[in-house]
Backbone bond lengths (Angstrom), bond angles and torsions (degrees), N, CA, C in turn:
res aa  C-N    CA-C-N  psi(-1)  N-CA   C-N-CA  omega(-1)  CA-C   N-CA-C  phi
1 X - - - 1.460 - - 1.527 109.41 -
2 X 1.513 126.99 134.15 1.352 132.77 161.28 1.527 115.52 -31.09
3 X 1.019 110.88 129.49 1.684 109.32 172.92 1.673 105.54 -76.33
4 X 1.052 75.26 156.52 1.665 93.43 -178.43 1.453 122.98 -84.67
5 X 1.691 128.42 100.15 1.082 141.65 -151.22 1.527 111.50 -74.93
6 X 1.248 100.27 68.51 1.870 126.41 -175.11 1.503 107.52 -141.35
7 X 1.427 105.45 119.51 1.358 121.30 154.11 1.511 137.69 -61.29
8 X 0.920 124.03 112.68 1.915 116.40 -166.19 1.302 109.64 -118.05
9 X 1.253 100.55 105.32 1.727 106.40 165.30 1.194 129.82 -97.08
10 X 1.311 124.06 163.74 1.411 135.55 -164.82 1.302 119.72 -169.42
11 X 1.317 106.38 121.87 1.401 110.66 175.31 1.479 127.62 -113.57
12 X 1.310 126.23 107.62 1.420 153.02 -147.29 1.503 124.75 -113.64
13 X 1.513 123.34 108.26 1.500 108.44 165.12 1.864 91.47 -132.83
14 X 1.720 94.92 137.77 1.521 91.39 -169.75 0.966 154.12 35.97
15 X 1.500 106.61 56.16 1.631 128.18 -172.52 1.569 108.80 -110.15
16 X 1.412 116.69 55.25 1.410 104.91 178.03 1.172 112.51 -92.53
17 X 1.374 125.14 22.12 1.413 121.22 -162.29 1.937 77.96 -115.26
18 X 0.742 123.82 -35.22 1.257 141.68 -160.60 2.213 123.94 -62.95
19 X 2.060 55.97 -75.35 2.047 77.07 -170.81 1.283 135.05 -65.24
20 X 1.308 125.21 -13.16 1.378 120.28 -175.99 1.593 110.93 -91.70
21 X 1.826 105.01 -24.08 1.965 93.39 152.64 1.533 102.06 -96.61
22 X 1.050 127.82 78.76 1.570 131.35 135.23 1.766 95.00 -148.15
23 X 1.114 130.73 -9.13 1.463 121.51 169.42 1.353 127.89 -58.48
24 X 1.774 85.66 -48.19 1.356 130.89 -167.79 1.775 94.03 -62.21
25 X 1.254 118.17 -35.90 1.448 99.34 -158.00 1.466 99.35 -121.99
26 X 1.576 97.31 44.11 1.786 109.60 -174.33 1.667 86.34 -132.30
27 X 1.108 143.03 1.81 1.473 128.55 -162.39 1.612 121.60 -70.03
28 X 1.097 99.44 -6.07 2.189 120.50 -158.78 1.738 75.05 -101.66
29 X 1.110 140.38 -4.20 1.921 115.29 -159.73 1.576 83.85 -122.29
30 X 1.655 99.40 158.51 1.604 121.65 -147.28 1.471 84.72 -98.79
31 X 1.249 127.68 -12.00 1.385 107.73 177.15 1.651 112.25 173.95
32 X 1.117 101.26 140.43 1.777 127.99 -160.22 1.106 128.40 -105.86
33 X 1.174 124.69 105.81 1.895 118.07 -157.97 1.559 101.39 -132.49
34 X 1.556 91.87 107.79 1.579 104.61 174.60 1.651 126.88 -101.63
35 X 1.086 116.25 92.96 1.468 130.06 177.86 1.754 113.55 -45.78
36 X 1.398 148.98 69.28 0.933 119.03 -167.92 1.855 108.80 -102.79
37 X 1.375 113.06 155.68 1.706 115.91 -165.29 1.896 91.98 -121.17
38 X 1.337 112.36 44.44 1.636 98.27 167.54 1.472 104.45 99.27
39 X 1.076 115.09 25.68 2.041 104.33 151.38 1.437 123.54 -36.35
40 X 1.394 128.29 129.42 1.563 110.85 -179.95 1.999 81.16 -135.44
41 X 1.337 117.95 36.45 1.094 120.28 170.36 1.536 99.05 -127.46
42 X 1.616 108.14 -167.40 1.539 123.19 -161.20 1.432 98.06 -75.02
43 X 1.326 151.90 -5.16 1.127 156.00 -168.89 1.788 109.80 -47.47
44 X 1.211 133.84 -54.88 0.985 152.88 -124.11 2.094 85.66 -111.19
45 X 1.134 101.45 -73.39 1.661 134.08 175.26 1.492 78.71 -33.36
46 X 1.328 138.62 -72.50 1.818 133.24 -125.62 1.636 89.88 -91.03
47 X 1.604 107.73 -21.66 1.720 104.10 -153.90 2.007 88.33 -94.00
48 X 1.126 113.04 -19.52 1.558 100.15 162.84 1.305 124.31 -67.46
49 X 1.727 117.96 -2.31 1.667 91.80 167.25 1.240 125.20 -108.71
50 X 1.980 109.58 28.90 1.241 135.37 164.77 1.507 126.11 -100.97
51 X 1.296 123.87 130.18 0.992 123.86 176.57 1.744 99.37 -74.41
52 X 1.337 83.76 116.35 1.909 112.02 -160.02 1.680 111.21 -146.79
53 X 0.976 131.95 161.54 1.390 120.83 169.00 2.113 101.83 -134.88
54 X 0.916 108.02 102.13 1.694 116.93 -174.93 1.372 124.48 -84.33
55 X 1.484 133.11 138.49 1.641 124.25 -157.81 1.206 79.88 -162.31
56 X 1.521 101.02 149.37 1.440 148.31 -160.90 1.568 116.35 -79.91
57 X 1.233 140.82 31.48 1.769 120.88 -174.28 1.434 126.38 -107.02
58 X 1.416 99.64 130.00 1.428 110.77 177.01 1.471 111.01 -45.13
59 X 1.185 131.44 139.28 1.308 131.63 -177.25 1.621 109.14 -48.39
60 X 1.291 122.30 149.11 1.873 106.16 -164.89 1.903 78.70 -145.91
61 X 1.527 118.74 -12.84 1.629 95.49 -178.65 1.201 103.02 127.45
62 X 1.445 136.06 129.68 1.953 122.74 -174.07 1.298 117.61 -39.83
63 X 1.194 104.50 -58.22 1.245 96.75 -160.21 1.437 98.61 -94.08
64 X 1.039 154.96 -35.43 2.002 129.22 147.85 1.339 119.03 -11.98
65 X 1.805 101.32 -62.38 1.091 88.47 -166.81 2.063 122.99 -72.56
66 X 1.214 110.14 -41.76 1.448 96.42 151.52 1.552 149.49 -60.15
67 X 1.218 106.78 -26.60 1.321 122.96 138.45 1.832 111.60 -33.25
68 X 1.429 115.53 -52.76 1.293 101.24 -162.50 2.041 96.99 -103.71
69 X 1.423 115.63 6.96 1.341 119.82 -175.85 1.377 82.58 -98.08
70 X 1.289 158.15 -32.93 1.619 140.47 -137.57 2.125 80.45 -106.28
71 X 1.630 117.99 -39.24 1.128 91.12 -156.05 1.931 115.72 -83.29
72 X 1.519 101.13 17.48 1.438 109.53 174.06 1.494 101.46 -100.52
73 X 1.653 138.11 11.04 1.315 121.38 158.11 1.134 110.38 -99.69
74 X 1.670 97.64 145.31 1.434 121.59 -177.61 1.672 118.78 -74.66
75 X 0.952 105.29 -35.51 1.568 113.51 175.33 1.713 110.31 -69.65
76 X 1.342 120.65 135.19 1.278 132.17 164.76 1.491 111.92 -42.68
77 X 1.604 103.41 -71.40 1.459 110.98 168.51 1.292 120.66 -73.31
78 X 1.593 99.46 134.02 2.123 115.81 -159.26 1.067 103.11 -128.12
79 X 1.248 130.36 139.89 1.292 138.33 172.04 1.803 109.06 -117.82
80 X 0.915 105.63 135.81 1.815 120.59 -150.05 2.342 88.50 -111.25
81 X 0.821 121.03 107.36 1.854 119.39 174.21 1.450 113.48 -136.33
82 X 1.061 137.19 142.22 1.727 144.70 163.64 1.360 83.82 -79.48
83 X 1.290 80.26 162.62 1.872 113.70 176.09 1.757 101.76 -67.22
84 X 1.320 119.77 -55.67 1.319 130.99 158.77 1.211 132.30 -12.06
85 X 1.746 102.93 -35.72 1.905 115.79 -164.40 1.306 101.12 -96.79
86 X 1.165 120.09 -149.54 1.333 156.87 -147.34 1.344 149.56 158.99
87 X 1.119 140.80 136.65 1.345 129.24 162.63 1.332 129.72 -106.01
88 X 1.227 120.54 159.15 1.661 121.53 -175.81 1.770 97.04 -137.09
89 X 1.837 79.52 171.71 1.937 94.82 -167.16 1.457 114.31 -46.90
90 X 1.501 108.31 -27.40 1.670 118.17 -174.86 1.392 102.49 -52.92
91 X 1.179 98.50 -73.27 2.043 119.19 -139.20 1.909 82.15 -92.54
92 X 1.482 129.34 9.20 1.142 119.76 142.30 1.480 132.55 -89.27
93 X 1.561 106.52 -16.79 1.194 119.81 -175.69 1.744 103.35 -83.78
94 X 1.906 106.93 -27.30 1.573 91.04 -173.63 1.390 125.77 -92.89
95 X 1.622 89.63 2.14 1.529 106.28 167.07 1.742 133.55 -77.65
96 X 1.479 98.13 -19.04 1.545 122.67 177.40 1.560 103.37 -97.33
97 X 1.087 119.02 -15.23 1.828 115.32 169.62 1.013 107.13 -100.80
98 X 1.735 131.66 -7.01 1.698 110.99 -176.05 1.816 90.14 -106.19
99 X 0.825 84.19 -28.99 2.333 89.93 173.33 1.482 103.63 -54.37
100 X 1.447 118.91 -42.11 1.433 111.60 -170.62 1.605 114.01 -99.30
101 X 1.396 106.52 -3.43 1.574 102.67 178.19 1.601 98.69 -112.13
102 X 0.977 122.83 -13.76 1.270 137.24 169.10 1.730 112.82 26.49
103 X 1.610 96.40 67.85 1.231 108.61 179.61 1.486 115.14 -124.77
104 X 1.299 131.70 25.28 1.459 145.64 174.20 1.209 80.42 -138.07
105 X 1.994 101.20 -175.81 1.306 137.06 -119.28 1.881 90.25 -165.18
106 X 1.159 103.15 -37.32 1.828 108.06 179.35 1.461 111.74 -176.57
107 X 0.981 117.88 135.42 2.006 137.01 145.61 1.095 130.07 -59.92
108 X 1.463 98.20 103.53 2.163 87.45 161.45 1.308 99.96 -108.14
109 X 1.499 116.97 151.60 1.242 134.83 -174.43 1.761 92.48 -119.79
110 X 1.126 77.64 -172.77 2.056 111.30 -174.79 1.301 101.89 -110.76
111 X 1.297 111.04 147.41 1.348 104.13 177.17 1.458 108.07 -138.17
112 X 1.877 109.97 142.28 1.521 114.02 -168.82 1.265 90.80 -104.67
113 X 1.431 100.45 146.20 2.145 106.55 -162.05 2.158 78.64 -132.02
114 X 1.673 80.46 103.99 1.556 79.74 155.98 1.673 129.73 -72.97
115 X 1.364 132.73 125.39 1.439 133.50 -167.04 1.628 96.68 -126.99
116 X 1.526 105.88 142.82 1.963 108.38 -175.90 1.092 112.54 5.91
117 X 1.669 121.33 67.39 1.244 129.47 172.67 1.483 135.32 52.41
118 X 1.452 103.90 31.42 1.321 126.27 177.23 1.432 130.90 -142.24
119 X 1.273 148.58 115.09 1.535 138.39 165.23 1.113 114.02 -22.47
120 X 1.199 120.20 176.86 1.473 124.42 172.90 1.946 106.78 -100.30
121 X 1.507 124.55 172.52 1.248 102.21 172.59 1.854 121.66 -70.52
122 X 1.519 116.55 161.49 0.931 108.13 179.54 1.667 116.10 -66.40
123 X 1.193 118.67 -22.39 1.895 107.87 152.27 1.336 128.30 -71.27
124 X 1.246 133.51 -10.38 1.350 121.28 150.27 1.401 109.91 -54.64
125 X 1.652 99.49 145.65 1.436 125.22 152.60 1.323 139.36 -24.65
126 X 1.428 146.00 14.64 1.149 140.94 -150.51 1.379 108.50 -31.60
127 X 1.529 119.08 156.19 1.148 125.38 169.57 1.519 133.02 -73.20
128 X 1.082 145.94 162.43 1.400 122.33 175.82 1.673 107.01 -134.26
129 X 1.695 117.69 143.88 1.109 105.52 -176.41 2.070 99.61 -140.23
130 X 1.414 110.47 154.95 1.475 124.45 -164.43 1.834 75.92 -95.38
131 X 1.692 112.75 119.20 1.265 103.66 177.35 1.859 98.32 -138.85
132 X 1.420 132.06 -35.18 1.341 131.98 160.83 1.415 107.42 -128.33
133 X 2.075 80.90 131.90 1.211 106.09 171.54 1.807 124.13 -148.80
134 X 1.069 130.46 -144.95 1.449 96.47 167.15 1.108 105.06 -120.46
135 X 1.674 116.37 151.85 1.626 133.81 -165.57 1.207 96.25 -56.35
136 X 1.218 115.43 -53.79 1.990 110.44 -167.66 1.538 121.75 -38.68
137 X 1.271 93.48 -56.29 1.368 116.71 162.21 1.444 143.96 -53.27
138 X 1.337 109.94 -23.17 1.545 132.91 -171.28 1.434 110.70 -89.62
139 X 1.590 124.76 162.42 1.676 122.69 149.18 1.500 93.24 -164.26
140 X 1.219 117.33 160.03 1.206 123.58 167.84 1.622 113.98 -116.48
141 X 1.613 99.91 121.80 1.781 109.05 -167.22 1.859 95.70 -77.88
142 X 1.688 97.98 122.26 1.019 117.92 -164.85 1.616 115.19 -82.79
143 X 1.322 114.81 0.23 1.509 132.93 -175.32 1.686 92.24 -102.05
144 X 1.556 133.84 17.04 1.248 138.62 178.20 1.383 113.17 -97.13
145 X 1.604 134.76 62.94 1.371 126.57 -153.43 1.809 111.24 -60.03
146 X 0.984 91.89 -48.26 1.788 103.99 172.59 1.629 118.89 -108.12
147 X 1.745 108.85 167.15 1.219 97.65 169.33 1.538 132.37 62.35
148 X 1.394 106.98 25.95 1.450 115.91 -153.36 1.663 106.67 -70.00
149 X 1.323 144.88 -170.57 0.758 136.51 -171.63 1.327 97.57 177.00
150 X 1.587 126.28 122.67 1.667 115.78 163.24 1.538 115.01 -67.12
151 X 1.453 97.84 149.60 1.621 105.88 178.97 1.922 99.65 -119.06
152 X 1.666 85.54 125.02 1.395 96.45 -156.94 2.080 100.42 -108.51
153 X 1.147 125.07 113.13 1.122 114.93 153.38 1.620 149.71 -64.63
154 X 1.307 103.70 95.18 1.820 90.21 -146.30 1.784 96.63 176.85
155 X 0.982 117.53 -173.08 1.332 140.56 -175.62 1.577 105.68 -104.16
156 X 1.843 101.90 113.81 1.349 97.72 174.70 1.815 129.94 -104.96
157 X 1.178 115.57 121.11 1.239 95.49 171.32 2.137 126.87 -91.20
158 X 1.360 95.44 158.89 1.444 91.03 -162.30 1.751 106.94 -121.55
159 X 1.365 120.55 109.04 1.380 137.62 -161.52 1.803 131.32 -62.45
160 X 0.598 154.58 85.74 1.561 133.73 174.57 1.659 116.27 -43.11
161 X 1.183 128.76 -17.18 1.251 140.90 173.58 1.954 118.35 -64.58
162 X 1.141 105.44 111.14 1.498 88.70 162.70 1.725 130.14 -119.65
163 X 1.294 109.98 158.37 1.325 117.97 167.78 1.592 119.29 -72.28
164 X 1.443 118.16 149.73 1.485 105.64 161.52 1.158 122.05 -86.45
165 X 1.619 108.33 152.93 1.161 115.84 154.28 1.815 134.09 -124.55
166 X 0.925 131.34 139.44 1.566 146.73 -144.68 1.736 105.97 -106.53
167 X 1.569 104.70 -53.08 1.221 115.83 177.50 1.437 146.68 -30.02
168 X 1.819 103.55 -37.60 1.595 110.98 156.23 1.538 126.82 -96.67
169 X 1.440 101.76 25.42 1.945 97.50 174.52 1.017 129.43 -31.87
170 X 1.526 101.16 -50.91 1.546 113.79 -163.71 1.646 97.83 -101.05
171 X 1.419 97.39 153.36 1.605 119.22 159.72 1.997 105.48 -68.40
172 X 0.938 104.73 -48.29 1.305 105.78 176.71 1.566 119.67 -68.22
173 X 1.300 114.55 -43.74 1.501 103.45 167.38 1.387 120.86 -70.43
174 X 1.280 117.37 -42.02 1.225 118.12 177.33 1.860 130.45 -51.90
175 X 1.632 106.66 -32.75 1.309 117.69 176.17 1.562 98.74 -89.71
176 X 0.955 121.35 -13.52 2.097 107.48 177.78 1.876 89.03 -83.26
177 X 1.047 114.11 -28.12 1.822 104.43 -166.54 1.882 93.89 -89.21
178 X 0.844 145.39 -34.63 1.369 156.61 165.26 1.984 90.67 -49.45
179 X 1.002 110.02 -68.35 1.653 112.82 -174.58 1.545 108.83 -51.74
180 X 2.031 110.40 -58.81 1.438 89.94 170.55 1.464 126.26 -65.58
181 X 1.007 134.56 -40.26 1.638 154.21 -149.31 1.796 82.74 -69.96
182 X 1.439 111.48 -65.28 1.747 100.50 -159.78 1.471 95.14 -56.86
183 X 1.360 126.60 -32.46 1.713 110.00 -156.48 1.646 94.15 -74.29
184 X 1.456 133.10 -38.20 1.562 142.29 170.36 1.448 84.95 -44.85
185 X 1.570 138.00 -112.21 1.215 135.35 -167.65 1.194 120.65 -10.26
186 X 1.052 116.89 -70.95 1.518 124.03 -176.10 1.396 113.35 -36.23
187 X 1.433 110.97 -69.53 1.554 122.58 161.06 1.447 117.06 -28.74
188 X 1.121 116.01 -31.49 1.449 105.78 -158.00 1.745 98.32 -107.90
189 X 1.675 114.41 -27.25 1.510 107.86 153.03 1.462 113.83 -69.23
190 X 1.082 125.06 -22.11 1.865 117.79 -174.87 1.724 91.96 -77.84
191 X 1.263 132.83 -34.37 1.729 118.16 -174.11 1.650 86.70 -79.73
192 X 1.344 131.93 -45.42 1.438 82.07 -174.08 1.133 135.96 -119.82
193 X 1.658 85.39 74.87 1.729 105.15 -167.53 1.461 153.09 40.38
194 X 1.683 88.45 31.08 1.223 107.57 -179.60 2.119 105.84 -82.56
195 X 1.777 89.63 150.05 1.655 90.61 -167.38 1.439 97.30 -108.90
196 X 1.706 91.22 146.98 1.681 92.08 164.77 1.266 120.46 -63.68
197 X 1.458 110.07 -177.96 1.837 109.79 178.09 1.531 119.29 -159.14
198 X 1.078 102.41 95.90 1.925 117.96 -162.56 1.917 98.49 -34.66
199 X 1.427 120.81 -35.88 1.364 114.51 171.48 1.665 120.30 -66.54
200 X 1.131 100.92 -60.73 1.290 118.96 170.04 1.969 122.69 -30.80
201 X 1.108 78.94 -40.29 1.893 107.15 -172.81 1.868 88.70 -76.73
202 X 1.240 114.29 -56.81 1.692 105.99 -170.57 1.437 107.23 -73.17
203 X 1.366 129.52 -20.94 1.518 141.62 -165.91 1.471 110.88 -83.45
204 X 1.021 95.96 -52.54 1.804 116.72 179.63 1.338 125.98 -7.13
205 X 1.706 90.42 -77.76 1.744 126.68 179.11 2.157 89.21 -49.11
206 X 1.391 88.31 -71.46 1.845 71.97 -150.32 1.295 114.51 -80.80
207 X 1.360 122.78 13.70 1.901 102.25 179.60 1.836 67.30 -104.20
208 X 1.175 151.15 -110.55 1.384 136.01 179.11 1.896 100.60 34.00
209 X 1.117 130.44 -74.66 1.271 157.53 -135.98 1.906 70.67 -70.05
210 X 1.701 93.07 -87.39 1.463 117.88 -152.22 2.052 105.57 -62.13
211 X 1.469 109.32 -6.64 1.141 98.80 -176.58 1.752 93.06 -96.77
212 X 1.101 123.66 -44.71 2.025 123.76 178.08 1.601 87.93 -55.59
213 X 1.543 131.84 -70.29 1.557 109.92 -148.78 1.185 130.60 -75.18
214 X 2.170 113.13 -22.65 1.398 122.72 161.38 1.246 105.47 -88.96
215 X 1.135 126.14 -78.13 1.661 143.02 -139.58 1.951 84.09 -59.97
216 X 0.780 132.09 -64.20 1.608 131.83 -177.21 1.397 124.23 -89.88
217 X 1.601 106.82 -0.89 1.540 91.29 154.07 1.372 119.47 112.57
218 X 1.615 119.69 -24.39 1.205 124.98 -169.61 1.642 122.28 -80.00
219 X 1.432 103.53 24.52 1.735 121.81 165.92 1.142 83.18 -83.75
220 X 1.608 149.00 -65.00 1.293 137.43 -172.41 1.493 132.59 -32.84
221 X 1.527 91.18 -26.26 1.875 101.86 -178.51 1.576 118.37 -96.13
222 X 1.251 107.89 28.63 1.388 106.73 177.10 1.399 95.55 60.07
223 X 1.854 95.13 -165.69 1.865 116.29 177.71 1.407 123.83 -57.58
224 X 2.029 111.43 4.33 1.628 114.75 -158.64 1.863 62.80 -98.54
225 X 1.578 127.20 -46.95 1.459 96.61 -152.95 1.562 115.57 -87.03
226 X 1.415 111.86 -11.40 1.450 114.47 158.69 1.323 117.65 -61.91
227 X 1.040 127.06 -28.52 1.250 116.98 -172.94 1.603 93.66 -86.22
228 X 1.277 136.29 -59.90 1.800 143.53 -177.23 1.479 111.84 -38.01
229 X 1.692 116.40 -34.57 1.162 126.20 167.17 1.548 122.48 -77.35
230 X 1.544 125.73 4.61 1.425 110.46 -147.40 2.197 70.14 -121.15
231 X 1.586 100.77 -24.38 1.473 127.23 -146.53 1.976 88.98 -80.19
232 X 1.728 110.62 -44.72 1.356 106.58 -175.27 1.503 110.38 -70.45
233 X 1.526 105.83 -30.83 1.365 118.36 -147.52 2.144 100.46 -85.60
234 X 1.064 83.86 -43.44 1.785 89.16 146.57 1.923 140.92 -64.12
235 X 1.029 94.14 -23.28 1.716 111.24 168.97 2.071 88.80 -88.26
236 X 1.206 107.87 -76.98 1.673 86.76 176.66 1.520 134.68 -16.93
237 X 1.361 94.49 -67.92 1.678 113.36 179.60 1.702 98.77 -48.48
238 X 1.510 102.03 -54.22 1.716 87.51 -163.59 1.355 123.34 -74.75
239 X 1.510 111.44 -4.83 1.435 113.59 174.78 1.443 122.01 -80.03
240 X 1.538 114.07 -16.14 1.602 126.12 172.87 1.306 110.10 -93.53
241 X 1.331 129.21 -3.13 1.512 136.51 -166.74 1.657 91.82 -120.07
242 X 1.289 135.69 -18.92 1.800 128.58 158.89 1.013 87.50 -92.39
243 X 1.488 160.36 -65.75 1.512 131.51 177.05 1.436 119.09 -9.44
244 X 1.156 86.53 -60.67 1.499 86.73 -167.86 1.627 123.45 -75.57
245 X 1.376 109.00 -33.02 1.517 130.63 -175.22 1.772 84.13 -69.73
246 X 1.201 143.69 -33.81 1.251 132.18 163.02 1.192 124.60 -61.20
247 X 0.928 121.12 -35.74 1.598 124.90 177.17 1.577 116.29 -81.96
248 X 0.984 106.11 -21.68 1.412 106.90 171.68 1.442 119.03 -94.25
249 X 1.546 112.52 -23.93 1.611 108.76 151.88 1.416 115.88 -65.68
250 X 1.373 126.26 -28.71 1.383 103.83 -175.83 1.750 116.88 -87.94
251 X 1.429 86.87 -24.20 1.985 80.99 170.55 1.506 111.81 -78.72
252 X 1.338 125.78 -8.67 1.148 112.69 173.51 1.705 117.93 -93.89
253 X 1.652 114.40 16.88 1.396 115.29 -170.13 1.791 69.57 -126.27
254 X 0.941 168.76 43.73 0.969 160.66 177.39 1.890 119.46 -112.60
């Protein structure tokens, strides 16, 4: 079968646990662009037995560094993946019908978030993320410390299909990325002058709580979604509580 005339980038440091199932489910695409910032693990070794093309950058910041991984693909149409993800027959098939009818501008898909070795229920909320669209069209706003996201000018279409994801298995990985990610956020509300708020700070945790376990569903997932809800609603809290621990370092250097 013709490969599929999509560029796929990725930006990678020590993902050998990772990368060879997200390679694996990249083999149909015309071309593979691996960003790596200093692997001193198998990362590098596993991605040579893919037809891949691999480049050198010092870490420059998320969204830099994809920013500067999307502008080494050759193809218009880009497909944006962590080492973490994956693809399946679906959300490959809806990528080869919007390429050939080629009447949007970008795809958001759904995304399946593996948790202690299980999906979530099919009434939970899945997440959704803007991941191919076309380069011309795309940039990534570089004042985005976390959570980056391309901003695509264009016509979007929006999928029932999702990709996997691997990345929150663990309780343990998931709360060290919650720890870095809020201190990134935070930072990036303290530059733009956003203020803490002594209400806000006590409020946080539980409408957070009650909007993941009713409003989206994760009473459906048993103790995996009580616990995922107790797990977001804690990354909330701590991102308004380094708000603030910022602001009070800077009036006290003041």
């Amino acid at each position: 079968m013709k490969k599929i005339p999509v560029s796929v980038f990725v930006i990678t440091q020590n993902e050998e646990k990772n990368i060879k199932r997200l390679l694996e489910s990249l083999v149909d695409f015309d071309e593979i662009i691996i960003v790596d910032s200093g692997s001193d693990d198998r990362t590098l070794e596993i991605s040579e037995g893919f037809e891949v093309k691999t480049y050198y950058q010092s870490w420059l910041g998320y969204a830099k560094q994809k920013e500067f991984a999307m502008s080494l693909c050759t193809n218009d149409w880009v497909l944006n993946l962590d080492a973490d993800e994956a693809l399946n027959e679906a959300t490959r098939r809806v990528i080869r019908k919007v390429i050939t009818e080629d009447n949007y501008d970008s795809v958001r898909f759904k995304r399946n978030d593996l948790f202690i070795n299980k999906v979530f229920s099919n009434f939970t909320k899945k997440p959704n993320n803007l991941r191919l669209y076309r380069k011309s069209k795309a940039y990534f706003n570089e004042k985005t410390i976390v959570h980056e996201s391309a901003t695509v000018d264009g016509k979007e279409l929006y999928v029932k299909e999702a990709f996997e994801h691997y990345g929150y298995n663990s309780i343990s990985i998931l709360t060290n990325k919650c720890n870095l990610y809020s201190t990134l956020k935070s930072q990036e509300k303290f530059n733009k002058n956003k203020k803490s708020s002594f209400i806000k700070l006590g409020l946080v945790f539980p409408f957070t709580f009650l909007k993941h376990y009713l409003l989206q569903g994760f009473i459906f997932s048993g103790r995996r979604g009580f616990i995922k809800a107790v797990i977001n609603s804690y990354y909330a809290f701590l991102k308004e509580a380094k708000l603030f621990e910022l602001e009070v370092s800077r009036d006290s250097n003041d």
